[in-house]
PANUDREN-525611 format. One record per atom (N, C-alpha, C, O): chain; atom name; x, y, z. Coordinates in nm, 3 decimals, always signed. Layout:
> chain	name	X	Y	Z
> A	CA	X	Y	Z
...
//
This chain:
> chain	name	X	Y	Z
> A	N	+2.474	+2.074	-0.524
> A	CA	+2.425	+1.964	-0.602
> A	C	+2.287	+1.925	-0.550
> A	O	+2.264	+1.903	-0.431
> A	N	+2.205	+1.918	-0.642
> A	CA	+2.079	+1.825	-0.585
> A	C	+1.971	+1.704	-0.680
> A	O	+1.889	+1.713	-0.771
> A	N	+2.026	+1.601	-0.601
> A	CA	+1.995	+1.480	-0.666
> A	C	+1.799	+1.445	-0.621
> A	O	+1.761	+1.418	-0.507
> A	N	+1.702	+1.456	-0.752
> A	CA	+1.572	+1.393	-0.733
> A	C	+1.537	+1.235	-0.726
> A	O	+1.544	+1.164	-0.827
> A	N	+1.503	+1.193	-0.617
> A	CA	+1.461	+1.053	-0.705
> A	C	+1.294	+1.021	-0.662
> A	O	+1.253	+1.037	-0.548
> A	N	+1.224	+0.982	-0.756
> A	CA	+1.117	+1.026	-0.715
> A	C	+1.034	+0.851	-0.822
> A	O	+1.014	+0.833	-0.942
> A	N	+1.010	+0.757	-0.692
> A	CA	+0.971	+0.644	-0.788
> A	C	+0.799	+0.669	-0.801
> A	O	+0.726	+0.738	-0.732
> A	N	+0.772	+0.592	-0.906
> A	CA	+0.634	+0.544	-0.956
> A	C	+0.618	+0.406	-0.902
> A	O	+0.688	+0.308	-0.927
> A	N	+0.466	+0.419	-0.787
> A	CA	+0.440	+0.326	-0.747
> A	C	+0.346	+0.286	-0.781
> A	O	+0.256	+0.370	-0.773
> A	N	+0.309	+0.169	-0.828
> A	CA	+0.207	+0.073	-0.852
> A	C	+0.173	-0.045	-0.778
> A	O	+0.268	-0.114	-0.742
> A	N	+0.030	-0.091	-0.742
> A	CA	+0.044	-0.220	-0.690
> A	C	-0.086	-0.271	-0.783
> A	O	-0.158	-0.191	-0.843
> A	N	-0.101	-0.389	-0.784
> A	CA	-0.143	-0.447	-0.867
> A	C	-0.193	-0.601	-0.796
> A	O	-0.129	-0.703	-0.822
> A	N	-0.278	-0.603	-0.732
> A	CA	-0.324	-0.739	-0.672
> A	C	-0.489	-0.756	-0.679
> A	O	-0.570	-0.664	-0.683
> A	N	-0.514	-0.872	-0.680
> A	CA	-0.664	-0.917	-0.686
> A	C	-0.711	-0.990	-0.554
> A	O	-0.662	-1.025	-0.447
> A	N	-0.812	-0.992	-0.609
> A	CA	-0.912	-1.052	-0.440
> A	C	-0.887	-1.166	-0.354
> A	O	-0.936	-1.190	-0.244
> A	N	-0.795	-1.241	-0.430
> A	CA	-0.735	-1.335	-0.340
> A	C	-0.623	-1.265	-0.325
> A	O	-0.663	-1.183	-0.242
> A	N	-0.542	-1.245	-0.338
> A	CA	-0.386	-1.181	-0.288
> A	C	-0.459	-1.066	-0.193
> A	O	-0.399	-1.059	-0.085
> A	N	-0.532	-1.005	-0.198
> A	CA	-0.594	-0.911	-0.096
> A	C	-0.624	-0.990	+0.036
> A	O	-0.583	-0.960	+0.148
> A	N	-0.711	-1.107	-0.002
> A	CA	-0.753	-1.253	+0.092
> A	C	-0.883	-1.135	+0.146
> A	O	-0.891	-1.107	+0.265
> A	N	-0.981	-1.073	+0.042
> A	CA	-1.130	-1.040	+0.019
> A	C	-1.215	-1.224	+0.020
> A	O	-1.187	-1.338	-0.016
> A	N	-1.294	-1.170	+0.066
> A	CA	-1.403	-1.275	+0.015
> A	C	-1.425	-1.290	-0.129
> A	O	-1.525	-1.226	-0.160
> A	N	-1.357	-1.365	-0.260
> A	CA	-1.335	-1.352	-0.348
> A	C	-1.441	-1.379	-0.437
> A	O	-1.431	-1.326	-0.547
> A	N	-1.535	-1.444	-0.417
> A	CA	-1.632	-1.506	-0.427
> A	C	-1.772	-1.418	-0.445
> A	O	-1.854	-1.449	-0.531
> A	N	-1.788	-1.319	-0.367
> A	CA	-1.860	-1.233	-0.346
> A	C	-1.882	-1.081	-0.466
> A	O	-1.805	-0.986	-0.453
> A	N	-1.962	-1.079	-0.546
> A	CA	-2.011	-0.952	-0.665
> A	C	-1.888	-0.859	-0.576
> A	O	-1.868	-0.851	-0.455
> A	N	-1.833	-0.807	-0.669
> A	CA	-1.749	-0.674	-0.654
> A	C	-1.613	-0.692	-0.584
> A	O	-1.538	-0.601	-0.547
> A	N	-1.596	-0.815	-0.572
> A	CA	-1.468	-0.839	-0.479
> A	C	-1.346	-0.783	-0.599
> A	O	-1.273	-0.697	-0.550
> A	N	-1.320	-0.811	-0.720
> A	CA	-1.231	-0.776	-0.802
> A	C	-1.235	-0.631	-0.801
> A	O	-1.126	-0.573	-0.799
> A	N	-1.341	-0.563	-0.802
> A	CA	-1.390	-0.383	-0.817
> A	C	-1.316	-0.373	-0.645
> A	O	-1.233	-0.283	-0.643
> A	N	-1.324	-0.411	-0.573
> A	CA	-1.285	-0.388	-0.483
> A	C	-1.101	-0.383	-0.488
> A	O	-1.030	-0.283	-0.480
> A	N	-1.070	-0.490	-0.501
> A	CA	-0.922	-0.546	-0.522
> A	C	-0.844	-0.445	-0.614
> A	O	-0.730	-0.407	-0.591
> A	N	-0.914	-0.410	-0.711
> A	CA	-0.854	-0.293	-0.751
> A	C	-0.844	-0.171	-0.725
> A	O	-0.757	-0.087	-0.753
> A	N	-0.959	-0.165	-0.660
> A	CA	-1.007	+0.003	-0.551
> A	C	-0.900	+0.004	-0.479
> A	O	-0.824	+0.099	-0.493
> A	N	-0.861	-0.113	-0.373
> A	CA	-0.741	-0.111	-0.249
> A	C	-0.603	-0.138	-0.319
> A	O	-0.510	-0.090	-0.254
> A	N	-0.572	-0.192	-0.416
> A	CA	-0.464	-0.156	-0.533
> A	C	-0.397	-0.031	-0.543
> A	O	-0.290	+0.005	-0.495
> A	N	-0.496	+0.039	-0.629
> A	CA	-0.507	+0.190	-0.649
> A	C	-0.455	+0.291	-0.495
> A	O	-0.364	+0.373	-0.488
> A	N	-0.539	+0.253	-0.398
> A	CA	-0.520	+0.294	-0.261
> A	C	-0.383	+0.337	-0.231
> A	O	-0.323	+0.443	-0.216
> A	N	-0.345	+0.139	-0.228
> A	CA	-0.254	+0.093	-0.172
> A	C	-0.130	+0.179	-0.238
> A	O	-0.052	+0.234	-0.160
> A	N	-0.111	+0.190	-0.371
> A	CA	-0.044	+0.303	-0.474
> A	C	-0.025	+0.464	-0.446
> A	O	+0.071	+0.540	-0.437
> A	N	-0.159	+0.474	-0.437
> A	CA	-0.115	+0.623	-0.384
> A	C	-0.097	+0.688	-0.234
> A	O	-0.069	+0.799	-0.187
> A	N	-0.130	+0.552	-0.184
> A	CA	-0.078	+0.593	-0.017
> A	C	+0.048	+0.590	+0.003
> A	O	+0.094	+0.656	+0.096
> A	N	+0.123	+0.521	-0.070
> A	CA	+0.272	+0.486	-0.087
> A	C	+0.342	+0.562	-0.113
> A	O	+0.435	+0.607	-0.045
> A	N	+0.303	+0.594	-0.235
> A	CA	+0.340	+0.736	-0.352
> A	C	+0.325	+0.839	-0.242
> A	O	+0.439	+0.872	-0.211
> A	N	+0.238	+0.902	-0.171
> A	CA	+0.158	+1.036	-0.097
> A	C	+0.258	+1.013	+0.041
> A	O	+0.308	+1.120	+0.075
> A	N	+0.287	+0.929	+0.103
> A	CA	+0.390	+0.842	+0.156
> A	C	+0.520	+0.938	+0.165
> A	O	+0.576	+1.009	+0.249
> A	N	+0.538	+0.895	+0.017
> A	CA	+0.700	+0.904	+0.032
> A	C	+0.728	+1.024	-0.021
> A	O	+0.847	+1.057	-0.023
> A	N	+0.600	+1.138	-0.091
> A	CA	+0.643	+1.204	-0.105
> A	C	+0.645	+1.342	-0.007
> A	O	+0.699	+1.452	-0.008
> A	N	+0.560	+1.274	+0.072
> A	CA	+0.583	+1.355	+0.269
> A	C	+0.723	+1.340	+0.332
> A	O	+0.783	+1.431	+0.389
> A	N	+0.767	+1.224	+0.316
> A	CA	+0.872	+1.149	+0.431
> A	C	+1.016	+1.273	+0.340
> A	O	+1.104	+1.335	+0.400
> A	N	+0.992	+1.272	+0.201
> A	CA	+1.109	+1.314	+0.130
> A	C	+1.072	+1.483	+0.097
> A	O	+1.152	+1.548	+0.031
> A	N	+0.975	+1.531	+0.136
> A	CA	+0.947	+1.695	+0.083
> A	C	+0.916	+1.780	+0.212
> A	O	+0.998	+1.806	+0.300
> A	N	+0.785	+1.820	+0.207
> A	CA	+0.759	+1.953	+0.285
> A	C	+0.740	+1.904	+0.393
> A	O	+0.788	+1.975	+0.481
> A	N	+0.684	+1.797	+0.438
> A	CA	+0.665	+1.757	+0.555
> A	C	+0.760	+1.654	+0.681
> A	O	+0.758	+1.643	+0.803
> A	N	+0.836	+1.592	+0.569
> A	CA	+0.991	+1.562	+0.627
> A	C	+0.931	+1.451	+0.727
> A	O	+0.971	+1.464	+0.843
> A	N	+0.831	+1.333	+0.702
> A	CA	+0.821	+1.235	+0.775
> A	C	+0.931	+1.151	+0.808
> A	O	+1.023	+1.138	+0.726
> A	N	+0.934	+1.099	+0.904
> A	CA	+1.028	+1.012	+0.932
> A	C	+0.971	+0.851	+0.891
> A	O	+0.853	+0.819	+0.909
> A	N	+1.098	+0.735	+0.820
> A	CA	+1.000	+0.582	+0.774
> A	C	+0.897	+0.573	+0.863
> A	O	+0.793	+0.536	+0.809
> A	N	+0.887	+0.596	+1.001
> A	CA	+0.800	+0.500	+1.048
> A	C	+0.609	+0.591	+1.054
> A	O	+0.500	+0.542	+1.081
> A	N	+0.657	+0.748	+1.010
> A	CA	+0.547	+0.851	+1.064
> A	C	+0.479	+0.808	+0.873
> A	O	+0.364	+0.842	+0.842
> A	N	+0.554	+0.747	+0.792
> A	CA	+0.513	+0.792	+0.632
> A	C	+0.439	+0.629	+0.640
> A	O	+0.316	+0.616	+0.638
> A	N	+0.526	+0.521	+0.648
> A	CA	+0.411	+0.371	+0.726
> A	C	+0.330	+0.393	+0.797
> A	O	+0.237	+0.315	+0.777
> A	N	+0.312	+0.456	+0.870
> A	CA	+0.126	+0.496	+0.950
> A	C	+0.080	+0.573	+0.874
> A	O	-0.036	+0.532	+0.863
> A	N	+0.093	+0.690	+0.788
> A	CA	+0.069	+0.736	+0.665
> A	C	-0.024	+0.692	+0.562
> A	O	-0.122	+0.745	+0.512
> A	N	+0.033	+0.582	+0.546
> A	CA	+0.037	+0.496	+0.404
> A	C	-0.085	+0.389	+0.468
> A	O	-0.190	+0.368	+0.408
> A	N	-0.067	+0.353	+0.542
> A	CA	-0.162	+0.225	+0.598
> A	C	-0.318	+0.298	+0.632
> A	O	-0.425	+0.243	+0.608
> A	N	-0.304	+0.410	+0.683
> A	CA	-0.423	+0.480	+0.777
> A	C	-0.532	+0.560	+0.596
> A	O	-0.654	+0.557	+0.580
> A	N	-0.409	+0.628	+0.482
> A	CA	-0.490	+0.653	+0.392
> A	C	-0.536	+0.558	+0.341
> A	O	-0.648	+0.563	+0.291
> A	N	-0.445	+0.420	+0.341
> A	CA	-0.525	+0.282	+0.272
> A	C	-0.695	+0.249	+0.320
> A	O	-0.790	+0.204	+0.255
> A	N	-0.685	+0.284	+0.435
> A	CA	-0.792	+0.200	+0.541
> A	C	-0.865	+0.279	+0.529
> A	O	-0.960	+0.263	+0.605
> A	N	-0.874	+0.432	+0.419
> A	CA	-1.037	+0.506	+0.428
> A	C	-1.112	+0.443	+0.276
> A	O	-1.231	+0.423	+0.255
> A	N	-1.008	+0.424	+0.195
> A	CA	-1.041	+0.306	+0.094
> A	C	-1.098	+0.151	+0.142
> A	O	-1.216	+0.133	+0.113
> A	N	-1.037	+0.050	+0.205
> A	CA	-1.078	-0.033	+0.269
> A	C	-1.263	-0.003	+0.306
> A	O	-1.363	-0.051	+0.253
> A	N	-1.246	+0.097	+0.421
> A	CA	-1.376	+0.117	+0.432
> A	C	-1.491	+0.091	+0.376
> A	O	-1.581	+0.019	+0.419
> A	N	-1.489	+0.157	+0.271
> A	CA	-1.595	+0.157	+0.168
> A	C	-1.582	+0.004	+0.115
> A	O	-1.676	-0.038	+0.048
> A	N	-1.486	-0.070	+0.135
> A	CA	-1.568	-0.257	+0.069
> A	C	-1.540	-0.310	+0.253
> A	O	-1.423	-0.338	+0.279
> A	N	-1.605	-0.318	+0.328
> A	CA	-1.594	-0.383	+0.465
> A	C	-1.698	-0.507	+0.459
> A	O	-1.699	-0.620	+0.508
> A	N	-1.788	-0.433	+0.373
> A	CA	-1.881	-0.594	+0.329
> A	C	-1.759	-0.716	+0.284
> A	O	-1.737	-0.798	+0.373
> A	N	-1.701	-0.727	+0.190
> A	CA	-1.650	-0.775	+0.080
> A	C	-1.516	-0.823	+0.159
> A	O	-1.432	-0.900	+0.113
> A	N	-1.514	-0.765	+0.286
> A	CA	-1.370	-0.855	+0.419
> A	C	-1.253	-0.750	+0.364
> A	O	-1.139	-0.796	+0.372
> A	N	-1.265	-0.609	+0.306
> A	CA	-1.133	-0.538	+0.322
> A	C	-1.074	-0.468	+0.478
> A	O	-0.977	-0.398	+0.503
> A	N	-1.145	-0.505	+0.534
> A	CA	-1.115	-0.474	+0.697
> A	C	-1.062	-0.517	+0.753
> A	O	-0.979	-0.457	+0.822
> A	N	-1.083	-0.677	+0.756
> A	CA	-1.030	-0.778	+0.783
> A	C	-0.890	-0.791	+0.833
> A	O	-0.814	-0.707	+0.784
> A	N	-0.837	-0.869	+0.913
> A	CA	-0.721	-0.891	+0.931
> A	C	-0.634	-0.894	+0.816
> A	O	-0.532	-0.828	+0.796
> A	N	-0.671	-0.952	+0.767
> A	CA	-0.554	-1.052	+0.640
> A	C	-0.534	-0.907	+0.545
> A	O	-0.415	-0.875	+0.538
> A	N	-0.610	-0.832	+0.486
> A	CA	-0.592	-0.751	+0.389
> A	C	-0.503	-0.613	+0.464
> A	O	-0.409	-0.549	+0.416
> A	N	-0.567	-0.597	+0.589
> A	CA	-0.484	-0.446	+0.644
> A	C	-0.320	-0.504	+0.651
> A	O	-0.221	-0.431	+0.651
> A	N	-0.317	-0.670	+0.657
> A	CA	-0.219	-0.704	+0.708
> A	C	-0.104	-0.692	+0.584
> A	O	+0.008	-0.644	+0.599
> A	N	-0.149	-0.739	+0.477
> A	CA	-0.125	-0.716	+0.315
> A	C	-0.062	-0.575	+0.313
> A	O	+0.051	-0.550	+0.270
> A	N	-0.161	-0.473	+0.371
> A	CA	-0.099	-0.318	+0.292
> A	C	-0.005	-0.279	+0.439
> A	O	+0.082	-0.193	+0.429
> A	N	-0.026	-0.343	+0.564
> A	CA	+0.092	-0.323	+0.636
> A	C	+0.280	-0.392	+0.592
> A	O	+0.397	-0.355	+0.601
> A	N	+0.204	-0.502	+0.548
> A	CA	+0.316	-0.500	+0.488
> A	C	+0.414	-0.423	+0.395
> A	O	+0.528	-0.380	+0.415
> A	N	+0.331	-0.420	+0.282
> A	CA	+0.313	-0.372	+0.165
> A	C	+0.463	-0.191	+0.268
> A	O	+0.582	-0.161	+0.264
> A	N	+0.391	-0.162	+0.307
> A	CA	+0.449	-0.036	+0.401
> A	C	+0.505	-0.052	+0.455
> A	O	+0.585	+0.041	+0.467
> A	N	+0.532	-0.183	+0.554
> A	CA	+0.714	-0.191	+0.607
> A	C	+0.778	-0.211	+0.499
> A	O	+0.829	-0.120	+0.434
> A	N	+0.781	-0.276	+0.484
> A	CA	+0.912	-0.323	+0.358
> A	C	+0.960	-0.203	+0.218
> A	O	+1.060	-0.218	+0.148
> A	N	+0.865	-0.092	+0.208
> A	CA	+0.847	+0.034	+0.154
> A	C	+0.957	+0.100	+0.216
> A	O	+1.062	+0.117	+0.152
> A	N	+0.941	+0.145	+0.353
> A	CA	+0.961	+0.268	+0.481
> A	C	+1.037	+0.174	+0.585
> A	O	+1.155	+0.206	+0.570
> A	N	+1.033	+0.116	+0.641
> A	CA	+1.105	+0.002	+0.741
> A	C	+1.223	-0.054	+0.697
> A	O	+1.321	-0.051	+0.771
> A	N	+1.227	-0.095	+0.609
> A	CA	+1.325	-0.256	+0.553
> A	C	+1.428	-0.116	+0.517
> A	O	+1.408	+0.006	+0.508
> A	N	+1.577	-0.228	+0.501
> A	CA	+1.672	-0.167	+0.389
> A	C	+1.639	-0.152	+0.228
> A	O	+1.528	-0.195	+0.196
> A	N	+1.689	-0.119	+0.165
> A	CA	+1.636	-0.080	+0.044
> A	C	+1.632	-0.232	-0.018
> A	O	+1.562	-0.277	-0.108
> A	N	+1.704	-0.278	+0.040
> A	CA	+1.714	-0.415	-0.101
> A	C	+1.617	-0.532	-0.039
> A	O	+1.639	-0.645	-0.081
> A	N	+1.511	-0.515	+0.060
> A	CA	+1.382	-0.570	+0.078
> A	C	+1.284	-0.505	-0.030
> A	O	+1.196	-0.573	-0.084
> A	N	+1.299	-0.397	-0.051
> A	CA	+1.200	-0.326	-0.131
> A	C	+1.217	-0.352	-0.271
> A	O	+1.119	-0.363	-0.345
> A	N	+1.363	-0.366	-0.321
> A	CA	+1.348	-0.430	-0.432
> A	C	+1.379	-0.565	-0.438
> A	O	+1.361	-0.604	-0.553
> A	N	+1.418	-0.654	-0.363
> A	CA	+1.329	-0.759	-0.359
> A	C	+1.182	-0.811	-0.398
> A	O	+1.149	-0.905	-0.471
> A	N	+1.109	-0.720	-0.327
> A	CA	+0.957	-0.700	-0.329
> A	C	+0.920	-0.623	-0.519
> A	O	+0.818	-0.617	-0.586
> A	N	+1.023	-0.592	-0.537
> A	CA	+0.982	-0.495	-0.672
> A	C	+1.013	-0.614	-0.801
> A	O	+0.930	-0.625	-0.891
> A	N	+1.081	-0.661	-0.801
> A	CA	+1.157	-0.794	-0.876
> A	C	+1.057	-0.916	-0.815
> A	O	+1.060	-1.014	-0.890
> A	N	+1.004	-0.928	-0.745
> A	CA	+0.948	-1.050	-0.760
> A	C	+0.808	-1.077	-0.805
> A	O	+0.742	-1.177	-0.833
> A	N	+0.780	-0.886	-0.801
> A	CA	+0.623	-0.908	-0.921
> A	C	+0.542	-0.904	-0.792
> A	O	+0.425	-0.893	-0.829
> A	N	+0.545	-0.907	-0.689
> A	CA	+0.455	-0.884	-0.575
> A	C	+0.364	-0.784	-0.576
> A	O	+0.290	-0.766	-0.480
//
Protein backbone atom coordinates (compact mmCIF):
# COMPACT_ATOMS: atom_id res chain seq x y z
CA UNK A 1 0.00 0.00 0.00
CA UNK A 2 1.19 3.50 -0.47
CA UNK A 3 -0.52 6.42 0.87
CA UNK A 4 0.61 10.30 -0.80
CA UNK A 5 -0.13 13.26 1.09
CA UNK A 6 1.33 16.08 -0.27
CA UNK A 7 -0.19 19.69 1.10
CA UNK A 8 -0.29 23.12 -0.77
CA UNK A 9 1.29 25.72 1.14
CA UNK A 10 0.50 29.23 1.10
CA UNK A 11 1.23 32.13 3.32
CA UNK A 12 -0.20 35.21 2.85
CA UNK A 13 0.88 38.20 5.20
CA UNK A 14 1.63 41.94 4.80
CA UNK A 15 4.10 44.39 6.18
CA UNK A 16 2.78 44.70 9.39
CA UNK A 17 2.17 40.99 10.22
CA UNK A 18 5.81 40.65 8.82
CA UNK A 19 6.51 43.79 11.55
CA UNK A 20 8.70 45.43 8.10
CA UNK A 21 8.95 49.01 8.42
CA UNK A 22 5.52 49.42 6.89
CA UNK A 23 5.68 52.76 6.11
CA UNK A 24 8.58 52.69 3.90
CA UNK A 25 8.10 52.47 -0.58
CA UNK A 26 8.14 48.70 -1.17
CA UNK A 27 7.40 47.36 2.20
CA UNK A 28 4.08 45.55 0.74
CA UNK A 29 6.44 44.30 -2.56
CA UNK A 30 8.46 43.12 0.06
CA UNK A 31 5.73 41.39 2.36
CA UNK A 32 4.77 39.55 -0.43
CA UNK A 33 8.31 38.61 -1.70
CA UNK A 34 8.84 36.92 2.08
CA UNK A 35 5.15 35.42 1.74
CA UNK A 36 5.99 33.72 -1.40
CA UNK A 37 9.45 32.69 0.35
CA UNK A 38 7.98 31.80 3.34
CA UNK A 39 5.58 29.25 0.96
CA UNK A 40 8.00 27.66 -0.82
CA UNK A 41 10.49 27.11 1.87
CA UNK A 42 7.81 25.19 3.59
CA UNK A 43 6.56 23.42 0.60
CA UNK A 44 10.69 22.61 -0.48
CA UNK A 45 10.65 21.75 3.37
CA UNK A 46 8.49 19.13 3.50
CA UNK A 47 9.03 17.84 0.45
CA UNK A 48 12.82 16.90 1.61
CA UNK A 49 11.76 15.78 5.20
CA UNK A 50 9.06 13.29 3.23
CA UNK A 51 11.14 12.19 -0.21
CA UNK A 52 14.70 11.76 -1.38
CA UNK A 53 16.36 13.38 1.20
CA UNK A 54 14.49 12.02 4.30
CA UNK A 55 15.00 15.21 6.61
CA UNK A 56 14.23 14.83 9.94
CA UNK A 57 11.28 17.95 11.57
CA UNK A 58 13.98 19.66 12.99
CA UNK A 59 16.84 19.37 9.76
CA UNK A 60 13.46 20.54 7.25
CA UNK A 61 12.83 23.86 10.11
CA UNK A 62 16.45 24.98 9.52
CA UNK A 63 15.60 24.25 5.92
CA UNK A 64 12.72 26.33 5.66
CA UNK A 65 13.97 29.32 7.79
CA UNK A 66 17.69 29.50 6.18
CA UNK A 67 15.85 29.40 2.33
CA UNK A 68 13.48 32.15 3.81
CA UNK A 69 16.45 34.38 4.90
CA UNK A 70 18.10 34.47 1.17
CA UNK A 71 14.71 36.17 0.31
CA UNK A 72 14.73 38.38 3.45
CA UNK A 73 18.06 39.52 2.26
CA UNK A 74 17.28 41.27 -0.62
CA UNK A 75 14.59 43.79 1.52
CA UNK A 76 17.18 44.30 4.74
CA UNK A 77 16.60 48.00 4.01
CA UNK A 78 12.80 47.67 4.57
CA UNK A 79 13.69 45.61 8.44
CA UNK A 80 13.20 41.92 6.80
CA UNK A 81 16.25 40.92 8.85
CA UNK A 82 15.17 42.07 11.71
CA UNK A 83 14.32 40.24 14.70
CA UNK A 84 10.59 40.33 14.59
CA UNK A 85 10.18 39.03 10.89
CA UNK A 86 12.93 35.96 11.02
CA UNK A 87 11.03 35.48 14.21
CA UNK A 88 7.54 35.32 12.19
CA UNK A 89 8.97 32.64 9.60
CA UNK A 90 10.65 30.79 12.64
CA UNK A 91 7.67 30.37 13.78
CA UNK A 92 5.79 29.97 10.89
CA UNK A 93 8.40 26.53 10.82
CA UNK A 94 8.01 25.22 14.25
CA UNK A 95 4.59 24.84 14.36
CA UNK A 96 4.91 23.33 10.49
CA UNK A 97 7.87 20.59 11.55
CA UNK A 98 8.00 20.84 15.53
CA UNK A 99 4.39 21.01 16.93
CA UNK A 100 1.86 17.99 16.79
CA UNK A 101 -0.21 18.14 13.88
CA UNK A 102 -3.15 19.83 15.44
CA UNK A 103 -0.87 23.13 16.17
CA UNK A 104 -0.52 23.24 12.49
CA UNK A 105 -3.98 23.13 11.87
CA UNK A 106 -4.76 25.27 14.37
CA UNK A 107 -2.49 27.71 12.59
CA UNK A 108 -4.33 26.65 9.20
CA UNK A 109 -8.03 27.44 10.56
CA UNK A 110 -7.25 30.51 12.06
CA UNK A 111 -6.30 32.30 8.73
CA UNK A 112 -2.75 33.01 10.07
Amino acid sequence: MQITFKPAITVSMNAEEWMLFADMPGAETAAEALSKAAADALMTAWELMTGGQILNPFQAQMYAIRKWGETANRYVDIGACDTEPRAEMQSLAWTFFMEPPEAALKLLRAGH
